[in-house]
Phi, psi and omega in degrees: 000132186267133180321138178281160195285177159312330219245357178284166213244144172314120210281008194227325183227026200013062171286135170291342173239114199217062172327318185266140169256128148317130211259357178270341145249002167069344170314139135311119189207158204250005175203169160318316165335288182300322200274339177272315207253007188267000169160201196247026182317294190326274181337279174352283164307323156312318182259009168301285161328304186312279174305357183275336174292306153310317176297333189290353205248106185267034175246211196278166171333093234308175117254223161282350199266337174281342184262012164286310155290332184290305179290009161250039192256122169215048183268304163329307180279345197225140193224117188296096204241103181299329198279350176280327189043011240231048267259149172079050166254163176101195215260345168291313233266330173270007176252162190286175157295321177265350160273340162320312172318297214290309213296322168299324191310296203310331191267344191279317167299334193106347188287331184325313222257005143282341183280330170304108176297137183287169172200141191264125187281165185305323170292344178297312184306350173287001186259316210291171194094253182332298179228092180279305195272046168230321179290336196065062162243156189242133177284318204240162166056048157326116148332091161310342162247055204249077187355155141266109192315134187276158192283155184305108168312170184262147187280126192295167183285335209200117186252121166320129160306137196296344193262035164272328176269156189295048212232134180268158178317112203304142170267162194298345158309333194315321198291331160304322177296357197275274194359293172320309178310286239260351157293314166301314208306304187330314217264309173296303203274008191254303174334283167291033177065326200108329175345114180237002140250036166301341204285145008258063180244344178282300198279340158326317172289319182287006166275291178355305214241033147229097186301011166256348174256007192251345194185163183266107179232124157308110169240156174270320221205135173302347181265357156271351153309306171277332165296330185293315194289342166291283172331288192294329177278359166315274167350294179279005169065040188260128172327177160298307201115159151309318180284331185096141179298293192304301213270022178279307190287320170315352167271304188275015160292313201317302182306303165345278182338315213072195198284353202045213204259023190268314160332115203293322193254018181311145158223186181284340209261339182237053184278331181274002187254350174255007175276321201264315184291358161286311185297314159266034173250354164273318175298314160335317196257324177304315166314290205291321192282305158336303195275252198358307199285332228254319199308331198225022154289144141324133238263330175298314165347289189293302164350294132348278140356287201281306169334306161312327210257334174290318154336296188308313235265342194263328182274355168271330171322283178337269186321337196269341180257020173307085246257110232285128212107350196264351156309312156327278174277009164271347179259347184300296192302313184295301187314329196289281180341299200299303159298326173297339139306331200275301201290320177281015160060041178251137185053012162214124180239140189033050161081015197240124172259111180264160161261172203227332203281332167323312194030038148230029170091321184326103134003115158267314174234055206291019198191159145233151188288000000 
């Protein structure tokens, strides 16, 4: 679609003279009015900027003072139209000294980083109940501003049989990629929020960071999986995340683990079947991200891409016909992982997970079993 000229008439109340352009739709528009009102571009766009600056930042771990500098750049907004002569035109050039005033306050305090919405990843509800005062969550006289968890993806109606793929028999190694897989997912969707209309950069990143959906990769062992998956988002020049390097693998015990005995219909006798079904509702929501993300790529790109998504699709096969207990020790084995970070003081201090995507400092975990 071609962007409109100078000379277009406002895309929101049709005024003949509509100097600013939105820089996320390219409408043209002619006052503050029209550009806060035409839609949720602003917003948008803001959190766009955040995130590419965070994925862009190959240092230690973003704080407030980095998402400060992203949110005071307001060269984004502004736009130099010599034929306008007009100086300070686009929309920082069209706010007053005191709302300019109010917009540095939020950002020089830190409340800007409340306008972020928090978000709880969908396996944290296998926590509700059980560890109410651990998550600081309330049964009754809830916090309304109190992150929400997000909801469970769905368990697909149909898994392909494993002896349905064009495959030689998985070798006994196979089963250390689920780990991986399931770290990158942990690692993309906490990175990006939840954001699932981020693509193609939410499932781009678990390709990045899990060397089993990118290529035919070996691990001996799960704590060789995850130290490979820990590298690679290193590697790929990626932020910590939200979660913290200890608590991304303390994400993929969770999954391993399942819903537990917290579940209205657990019981001991179909306990390998809700250990599998957290797994495969994640390669499931990964797949599903895969195929979306994939659409406006390119052909080598897409591939990638399509590559990615057989993986998920061999590795739910895999899992469902997985032999019952092996869920079991791959969370066991992750869990090993998780205190040997914990006791070397990675990516968790004292034993404590803050989320960062929150930005009001709010405690998430004060303990691990």
């Amino acid at each position: 679609m071609e962007a409109p000229g100078p000379d277009s008439p406002c895309g929101l109340c049709g005024a003949a003279a509509a100097p600013y352009t939105c820089p996320r739709c390219n409408r043209r528009l002619c006052s503050l009015g029209c550009y806060r009102a035409h839609g949720g571009c602003s917003e948008a766009f803001y959190r766009e900027q955040v995130l590419q600056t965070l994925r862009s930042d190959r240092g230690p771990p973003p704080a407030l003072p980095s998402l400060g500098a992203a949110l005071r750049r307001p060269r984004q907004l502004r736009e130099a139209e010599a034929s306008a002569g007009c100086e300070g035109r686009g929309l920082w050039g069209s706010l007053s000294a005191a709302e300019r005033a109010a917009f540095q306050r939020l950002i020089r305090t830190g409340e800007a980083a409340k306008l972020i919405p928090a978000w709880r990843p969908w396996w944290w509800r296998r926590n509700k109940g059980k560890n109410q005062d651990k998550y600081g969550d309330k049964d009754e006289d809830e916090d309304e501003d109190e992150p929400q968890i997000a909801p469970p993806p769905a368990i697909p109606s149909s898994i392909p049989a494993l002896s349905s793929f064009p495959a030689p028999p998985p070798s006994p190694l196979l089963r250390f990629q689920l780990p991986n897989v399931l770290f990158g997912y942990a690692f993309a969707l906490s990175l990006h929020g939840g954001d699932e209309s981020l693509v193609p950069e939410l499932p781009g990143a678990a390709i990045d960071v899990a060397a089993a959906l990118r290529m035919r990769r070996a691990f001996r062992s799960t704590a060789e999986a995850l130290r490979a998956a820990r590298d690679d988002a290193k590697g790929a020049g990626y932020p910590m995340g939200p979660l913290g390097d200890a608590g991304t693998v303390l994400a993929v015990a969770e999954l391993l683990e399942g819903p537990g005995d917290n579940s209205e219909n657990y019981t001991q006798n179909n306990a390998a079947n809700y250990n599998n079904n957290y797994v495969i509702m994640a390669l499931a929501h990964l797949e599903q991200l895969l195929s979306r993300g994939q659409l406006n790529l390119d052909a080598n790109e897409r591939q990638t891409f399509v590559n990615a998504q057989r993986k998920c699709r061999f590795l739910m096969s895999w899992s469902q016909e997985a032999p019952m207990g092996t869920m079991v020790e791959l969370a066991r084995e992750t869990r090993e992982v998780v205190n040997e970070l914990i006791s070397a003081n990675e990516g968790m201090g004292q034993g404590e997970i803050f989320s960062a995507n929150e930005g009001r400092g709010r405690r998430l975990i004060e303990e691990l079993d």
